[in-house]
C-alpha positions as CSV (number, residue, x, y, z in Angstrom):
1,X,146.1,88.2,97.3
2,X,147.0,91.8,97.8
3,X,150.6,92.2,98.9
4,X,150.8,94.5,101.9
5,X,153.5,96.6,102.2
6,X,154.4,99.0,105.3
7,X,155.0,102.8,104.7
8,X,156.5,105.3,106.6
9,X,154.3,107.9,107.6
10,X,155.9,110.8,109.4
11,X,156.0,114.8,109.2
12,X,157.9,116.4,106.7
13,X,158.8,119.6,105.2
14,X,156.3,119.7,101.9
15,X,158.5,120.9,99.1
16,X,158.7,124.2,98.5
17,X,156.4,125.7,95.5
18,X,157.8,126.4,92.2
19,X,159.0,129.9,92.2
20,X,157.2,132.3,89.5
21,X,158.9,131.9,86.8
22,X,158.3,133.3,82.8
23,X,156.8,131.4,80.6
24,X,158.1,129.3,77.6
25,X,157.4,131.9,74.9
26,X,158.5,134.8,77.2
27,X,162.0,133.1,78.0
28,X,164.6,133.9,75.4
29,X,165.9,130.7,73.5
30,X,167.5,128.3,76.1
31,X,171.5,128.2,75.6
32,X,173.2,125.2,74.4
33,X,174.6,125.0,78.1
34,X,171.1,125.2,79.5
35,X,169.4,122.6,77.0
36,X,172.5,120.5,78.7
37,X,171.5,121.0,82.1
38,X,167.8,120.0,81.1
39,X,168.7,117.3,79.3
40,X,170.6,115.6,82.5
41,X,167.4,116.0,84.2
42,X,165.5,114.1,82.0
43,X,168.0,111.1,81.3
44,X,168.1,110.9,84.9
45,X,164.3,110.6,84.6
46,X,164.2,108.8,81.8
47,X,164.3,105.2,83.6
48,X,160.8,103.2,84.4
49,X,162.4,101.9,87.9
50,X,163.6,105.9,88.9
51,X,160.1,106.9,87.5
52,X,158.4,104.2,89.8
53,X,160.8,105.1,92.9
54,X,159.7,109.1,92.5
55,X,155.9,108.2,92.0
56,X,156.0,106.1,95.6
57,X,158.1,108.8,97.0
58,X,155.5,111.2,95.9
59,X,152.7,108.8,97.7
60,X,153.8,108.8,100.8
61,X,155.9,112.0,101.1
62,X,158.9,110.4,102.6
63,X,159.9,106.8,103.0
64,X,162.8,104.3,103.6
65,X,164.6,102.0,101.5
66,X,163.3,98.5,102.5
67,X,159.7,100.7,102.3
68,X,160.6,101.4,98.5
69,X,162.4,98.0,97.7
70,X,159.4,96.2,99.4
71,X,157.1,98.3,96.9
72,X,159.0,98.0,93.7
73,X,159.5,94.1,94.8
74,X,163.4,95.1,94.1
75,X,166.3,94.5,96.8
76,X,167.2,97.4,98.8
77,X,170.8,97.6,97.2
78,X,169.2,98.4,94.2
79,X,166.9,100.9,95.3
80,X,169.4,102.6,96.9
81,X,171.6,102.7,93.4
82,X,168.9,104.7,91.8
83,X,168.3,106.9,94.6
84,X,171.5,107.7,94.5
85,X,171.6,109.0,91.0
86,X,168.1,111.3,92.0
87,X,170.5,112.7,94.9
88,X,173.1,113.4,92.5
89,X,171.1,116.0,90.6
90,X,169.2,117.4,93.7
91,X,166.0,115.5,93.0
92,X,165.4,113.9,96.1
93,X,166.9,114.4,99.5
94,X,167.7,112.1,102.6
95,X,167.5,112.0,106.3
96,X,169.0,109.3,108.6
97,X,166.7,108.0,111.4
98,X,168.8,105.5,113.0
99,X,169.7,102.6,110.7
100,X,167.3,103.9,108.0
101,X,167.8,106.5,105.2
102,X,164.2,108.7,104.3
103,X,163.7,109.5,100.9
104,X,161.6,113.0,100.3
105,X,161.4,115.0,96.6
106,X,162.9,118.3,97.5
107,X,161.4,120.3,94.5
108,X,157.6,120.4,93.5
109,X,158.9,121.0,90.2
110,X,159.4,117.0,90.0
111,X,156.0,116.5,90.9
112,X,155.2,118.6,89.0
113,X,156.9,116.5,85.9
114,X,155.6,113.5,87.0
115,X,151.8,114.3,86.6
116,X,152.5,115.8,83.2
117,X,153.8,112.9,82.2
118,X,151.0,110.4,83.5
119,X,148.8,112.5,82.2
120,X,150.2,113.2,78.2
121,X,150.2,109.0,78.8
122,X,146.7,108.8,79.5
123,X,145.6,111.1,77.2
124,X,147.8,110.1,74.2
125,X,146.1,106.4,75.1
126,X,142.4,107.8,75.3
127,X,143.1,109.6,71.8
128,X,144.3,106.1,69.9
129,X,142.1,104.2,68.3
């Protein structure tokens, strides 16, 4: 039996696009305190359960705690632990409606990420033996 769960479905402010930026081999070498900065980003992505949070964010453009903790079948507490640490470094944002907190991603960027990375894992699996 299909669990059901219910989302929160309102209008929200899309992210804003990725600004133009150079590419890789235009950019001069990153500095060590830039390779810092990036690497922040990615331990802070580099957890299945934040992964899992930002790909249901990404589904339904903004939802709730309880939404999320009903989705990952985790309790809210936790949920909102790891939300924290995306707010931390500016990956997702929040909005109070009452007695619930709204999760959005603020930066396309992450989405961005995020289908790169389900991708190079689908691929890399279709090219193994």
């Amino acid at each position: 039996m299909e669990k059901q769960v219910r989302m929160t479905h309102s209008k929200f402010a899309l992210p804003a696009p990725c600004p133009e930026k150079e590419s890789l081999r235009q950019r001069p070498l990153m500095s060590p305190e830039m390779a810092g900065d990036v690497e922040a980003i990615f331990e802070v992505l580099a957890n299945d359960t934040r992964l899992r949070l930002l790909h249901e964010v990404a589904r339904c453009g903004e939802v709730c705690v309880s939404d999320l903790a009903a989705a990952l079948e985790m309790k809210p507490q936790a949920i909102s632990n790891q939300l924290q640490r995306l707010a931390d470094k500016g990956i997702v944002g929040a909005r109070r409606n009452g007695n619930n907190v709204h999760y959005r991603i603020v930066d396309n960027c992450v989405l961005i990420l995020l289908e790169r990375g389900l991708c190079l894992v689908e691929e890399t699996k279709r090219r193994s033996p």
